[in-house]
VOSE-719223 format. One record per atom (N, C-alpha, C): residue in one letter; x, y, z. Coordinates in steps of 0.001 Angstrom, whole numbers, plus 500000, padded with zeros to 6 digits. Layout:
residues N
AXYZ
...
This chain:
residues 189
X272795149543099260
X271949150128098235
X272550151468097805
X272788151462096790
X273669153131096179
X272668154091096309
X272714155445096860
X272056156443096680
X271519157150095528
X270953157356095415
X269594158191094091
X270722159387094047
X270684159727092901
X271419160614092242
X270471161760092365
X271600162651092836
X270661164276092865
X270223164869091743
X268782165479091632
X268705165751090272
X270023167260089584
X269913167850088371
X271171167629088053
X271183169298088108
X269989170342088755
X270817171547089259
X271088171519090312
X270727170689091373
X271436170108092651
X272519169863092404
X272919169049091750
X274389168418091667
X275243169640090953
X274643170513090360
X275939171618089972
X276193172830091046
X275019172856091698
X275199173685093267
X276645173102094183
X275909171625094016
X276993170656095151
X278447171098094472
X278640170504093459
X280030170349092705
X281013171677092703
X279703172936092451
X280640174201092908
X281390174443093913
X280646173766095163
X281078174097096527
X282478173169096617
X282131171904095856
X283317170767095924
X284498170996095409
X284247172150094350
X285475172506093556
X286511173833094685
X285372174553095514
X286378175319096775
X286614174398097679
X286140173075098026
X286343172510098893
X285236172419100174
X284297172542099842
X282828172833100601
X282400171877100380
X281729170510101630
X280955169749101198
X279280170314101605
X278603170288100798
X277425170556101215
X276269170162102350
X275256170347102560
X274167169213103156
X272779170055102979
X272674169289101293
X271616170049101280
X270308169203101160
X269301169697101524
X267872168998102364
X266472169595101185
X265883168525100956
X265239168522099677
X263897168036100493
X263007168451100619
X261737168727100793
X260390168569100052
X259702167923100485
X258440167554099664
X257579168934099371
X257217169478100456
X257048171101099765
X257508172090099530
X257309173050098915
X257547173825098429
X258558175346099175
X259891175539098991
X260658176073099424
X260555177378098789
X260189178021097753
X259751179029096439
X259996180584097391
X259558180397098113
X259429182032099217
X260247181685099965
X260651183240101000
X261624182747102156
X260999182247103041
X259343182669103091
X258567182583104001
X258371180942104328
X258263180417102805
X258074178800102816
X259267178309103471
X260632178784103126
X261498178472103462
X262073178062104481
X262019179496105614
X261939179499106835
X260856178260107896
X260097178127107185
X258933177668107953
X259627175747107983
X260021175680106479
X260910174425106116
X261489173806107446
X262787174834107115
X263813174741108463
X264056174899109908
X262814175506109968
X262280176034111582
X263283177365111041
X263665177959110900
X264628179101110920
X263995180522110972
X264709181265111507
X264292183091111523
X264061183176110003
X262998184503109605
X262783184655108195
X264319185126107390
X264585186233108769
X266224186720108685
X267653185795108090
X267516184360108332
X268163183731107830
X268401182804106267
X267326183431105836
X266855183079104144
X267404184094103273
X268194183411102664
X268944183791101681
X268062183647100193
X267661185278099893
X267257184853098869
X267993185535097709
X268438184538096545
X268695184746095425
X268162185769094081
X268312187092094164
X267609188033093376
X268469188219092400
X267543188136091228
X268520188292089732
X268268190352089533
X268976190789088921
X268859191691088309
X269867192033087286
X269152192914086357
X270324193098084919
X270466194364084714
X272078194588084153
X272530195774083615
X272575195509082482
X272407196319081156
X272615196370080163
X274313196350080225
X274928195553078797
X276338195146078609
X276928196294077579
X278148196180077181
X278444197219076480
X277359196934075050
X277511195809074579
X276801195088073518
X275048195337073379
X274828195916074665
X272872196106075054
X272268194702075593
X272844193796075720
X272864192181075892
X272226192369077869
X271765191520078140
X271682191961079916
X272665190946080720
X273832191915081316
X274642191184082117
X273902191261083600
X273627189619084498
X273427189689085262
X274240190107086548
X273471190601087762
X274175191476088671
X273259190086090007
X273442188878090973
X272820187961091437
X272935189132093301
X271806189283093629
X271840189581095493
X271369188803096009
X272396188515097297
X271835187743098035
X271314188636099583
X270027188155099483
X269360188885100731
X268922188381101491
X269102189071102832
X268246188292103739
X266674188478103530
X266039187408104428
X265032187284104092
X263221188146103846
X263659189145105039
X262353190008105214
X262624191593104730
X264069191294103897
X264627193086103234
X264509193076102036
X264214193848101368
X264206194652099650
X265225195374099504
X265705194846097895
X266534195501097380
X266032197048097283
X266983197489097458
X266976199298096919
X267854199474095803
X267028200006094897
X267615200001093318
X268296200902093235
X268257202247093744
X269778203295094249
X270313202671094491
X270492201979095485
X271723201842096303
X272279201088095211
X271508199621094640
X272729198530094242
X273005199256093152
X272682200105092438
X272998200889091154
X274269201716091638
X274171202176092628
X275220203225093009
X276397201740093402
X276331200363093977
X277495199725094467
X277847199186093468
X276804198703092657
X277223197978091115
X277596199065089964
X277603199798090335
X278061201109089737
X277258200822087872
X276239200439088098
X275048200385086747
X274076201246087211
X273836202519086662
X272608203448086538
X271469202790086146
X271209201773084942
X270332201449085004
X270177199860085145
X270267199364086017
X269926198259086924
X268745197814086698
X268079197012087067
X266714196705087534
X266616195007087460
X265458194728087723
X264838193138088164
X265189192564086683
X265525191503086992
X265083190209085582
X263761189842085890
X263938189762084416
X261928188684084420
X262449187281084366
X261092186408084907
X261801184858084858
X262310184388083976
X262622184950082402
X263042183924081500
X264477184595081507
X264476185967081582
X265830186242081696
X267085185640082785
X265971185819083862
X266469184580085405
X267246183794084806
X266284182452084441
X266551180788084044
X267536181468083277
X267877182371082189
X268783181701081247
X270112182478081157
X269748183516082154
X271405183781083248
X272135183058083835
X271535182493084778
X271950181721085844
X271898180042085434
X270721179927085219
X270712178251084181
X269434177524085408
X268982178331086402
X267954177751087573
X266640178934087294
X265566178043087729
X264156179076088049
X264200179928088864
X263477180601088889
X262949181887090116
X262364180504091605
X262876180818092438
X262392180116093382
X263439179169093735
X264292178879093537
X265499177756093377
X267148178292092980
X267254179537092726
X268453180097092076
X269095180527093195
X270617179399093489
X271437179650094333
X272151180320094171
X273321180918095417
X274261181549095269
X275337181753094396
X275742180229093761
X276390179917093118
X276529178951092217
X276861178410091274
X277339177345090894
X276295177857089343
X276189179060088668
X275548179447087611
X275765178696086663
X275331179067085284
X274932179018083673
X276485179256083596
X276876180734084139
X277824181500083362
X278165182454085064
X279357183343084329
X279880184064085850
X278839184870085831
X278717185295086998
X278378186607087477
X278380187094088359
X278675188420088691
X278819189331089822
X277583189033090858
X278057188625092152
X277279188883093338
X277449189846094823
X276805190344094884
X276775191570095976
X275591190519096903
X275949190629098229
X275886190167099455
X275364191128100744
X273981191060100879
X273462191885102290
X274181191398103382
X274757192659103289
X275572192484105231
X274779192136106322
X273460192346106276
X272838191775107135
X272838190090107802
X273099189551106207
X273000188194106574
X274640187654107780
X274796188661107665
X276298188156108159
X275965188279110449
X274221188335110507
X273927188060111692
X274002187037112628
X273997186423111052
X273549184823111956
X274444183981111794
X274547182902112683
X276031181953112862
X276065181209111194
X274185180515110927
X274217180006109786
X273059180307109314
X273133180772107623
X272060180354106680
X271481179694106067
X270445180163105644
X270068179112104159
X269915179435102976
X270070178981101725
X270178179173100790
X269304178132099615
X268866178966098776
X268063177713097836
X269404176613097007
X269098175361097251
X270190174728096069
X269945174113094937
X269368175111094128
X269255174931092392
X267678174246091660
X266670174209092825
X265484173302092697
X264620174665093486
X262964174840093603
X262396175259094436
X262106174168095813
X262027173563095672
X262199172569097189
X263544171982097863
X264880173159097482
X265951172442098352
X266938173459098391
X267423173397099646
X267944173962100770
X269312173784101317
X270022174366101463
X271354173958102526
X271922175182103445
X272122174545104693
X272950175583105104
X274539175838105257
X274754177239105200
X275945177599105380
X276304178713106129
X277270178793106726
X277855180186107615
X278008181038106771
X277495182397106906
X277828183539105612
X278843183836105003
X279890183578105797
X281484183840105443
X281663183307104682
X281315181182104629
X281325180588103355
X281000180810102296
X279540181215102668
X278620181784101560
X279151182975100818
X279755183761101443
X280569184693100431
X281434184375099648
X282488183241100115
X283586182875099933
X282969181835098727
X281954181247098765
X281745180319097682
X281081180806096115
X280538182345096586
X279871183070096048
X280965184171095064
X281740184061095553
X282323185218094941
X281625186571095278
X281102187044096445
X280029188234096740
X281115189096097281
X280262190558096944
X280956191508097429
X280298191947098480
X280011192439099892
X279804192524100726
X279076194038100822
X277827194810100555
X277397195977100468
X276318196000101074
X275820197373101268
X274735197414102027
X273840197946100723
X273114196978100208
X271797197333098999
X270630196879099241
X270293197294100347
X268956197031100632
X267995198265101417
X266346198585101269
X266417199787101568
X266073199536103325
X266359201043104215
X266635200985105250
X264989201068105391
X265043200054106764
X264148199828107496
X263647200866108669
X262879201657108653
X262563202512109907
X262228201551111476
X262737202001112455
X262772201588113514
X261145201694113728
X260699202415113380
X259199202193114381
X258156200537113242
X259007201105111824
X258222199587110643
X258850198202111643
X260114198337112139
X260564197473112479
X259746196569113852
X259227197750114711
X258511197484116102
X257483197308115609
X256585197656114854
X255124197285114291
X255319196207113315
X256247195681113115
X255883194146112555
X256301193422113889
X257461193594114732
X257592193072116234
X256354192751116738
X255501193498116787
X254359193835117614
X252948192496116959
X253033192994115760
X252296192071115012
X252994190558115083
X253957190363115279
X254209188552115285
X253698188309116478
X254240189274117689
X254070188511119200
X252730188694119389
X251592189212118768
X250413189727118885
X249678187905118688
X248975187287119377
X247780186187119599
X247145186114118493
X246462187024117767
X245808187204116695
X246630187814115360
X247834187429115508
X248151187650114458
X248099187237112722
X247919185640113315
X247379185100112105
X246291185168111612
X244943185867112549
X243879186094112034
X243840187299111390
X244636187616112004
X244594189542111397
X245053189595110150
X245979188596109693
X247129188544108437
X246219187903107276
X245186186835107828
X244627185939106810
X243217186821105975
């Protein structure tokens, strides 16, 4: 029996990787992958290992918005200093979803590392480079693949910076505290 054809921003995720020589394995899910939170929960995986796809735009010489794509791990925020100061764009900031889709050519919730509309520059949280392997959305909100970060750079074309804002050690122990805490889910809901 021939296999069902991937729908067709899946298949331009896949084909990118095929063109460096990356075969994929990516895992498509009846619910909803949209957050890292969903994400994680998907894969059994640390939140830490969700790669999420953040659009943001610099104005072009033209005033046009050239996209700037981060990939972050999962439970960190961009810091708009910082990627302004690595992307060397003063004025930086978020895309809205239509600007998203028609950068990249995928929705908010589904916009992978690679395999865009058109090029664009990606900068890469060093953080993610913790874990043996990630995950990444592949071109749908319900689908997934993993990869070792190194690939993920390497398939990405990413530049490797630290643009995300720093986490205080004690924020860090008081969300610690709150997962291992019994009542945590009551406390959260």
């Amino acid at each position: 029996m021939p296999e069902t054809p991937l729908p067709a921003p899946i298949q331009r995720v896949v084909d990118a990787a095929a063109r460096k020589g990356v075969t994929l394995d990516v895992r498509v899910f009846t619910e909803s992958t949209h957050t890292a939170e969903d994400a994680a929960r998907a894969v059994e995986a640390e939140l830490g290992q969700i790669v999420k796809s953040l659009v943001f735009v610099a104005p072009a010489a033209d005033g046009s918005p050239e996209p700037v794509i981060c990939l972050v791990s999962g439970p960190n925020r961009v810091d708009l200093a910082r990627l302004a100061a690595v992307a060397g764009e003063p004025d930086v900031r978020r895309a809205n979803a239509n600007e998203a889709r028609e950068l990249t050519g995928f929705t908010i919730g589904g916009i992978p590392p690679f395999g865009h509309a058109r090029p664009v520059r990606v900068i890469m949280d060093p953080d993610l480079g913790r874990f043996p392997v990630v995950w990444a959305a592949a071109g749908t909100p319900t689908a997934v693949f993993p990869v070792p970060p190194a690939t993920l750079r390497m398939l990405s074309n990413a530049h490797v910076a630290p643009i995300c804002e720093q986490r205080r050690p004690a924020d860090v122990l008081a969300e610690q505290s709150l997962e291992a805490s019994p009542d945590a889910g009551a406390a959260r809901a």
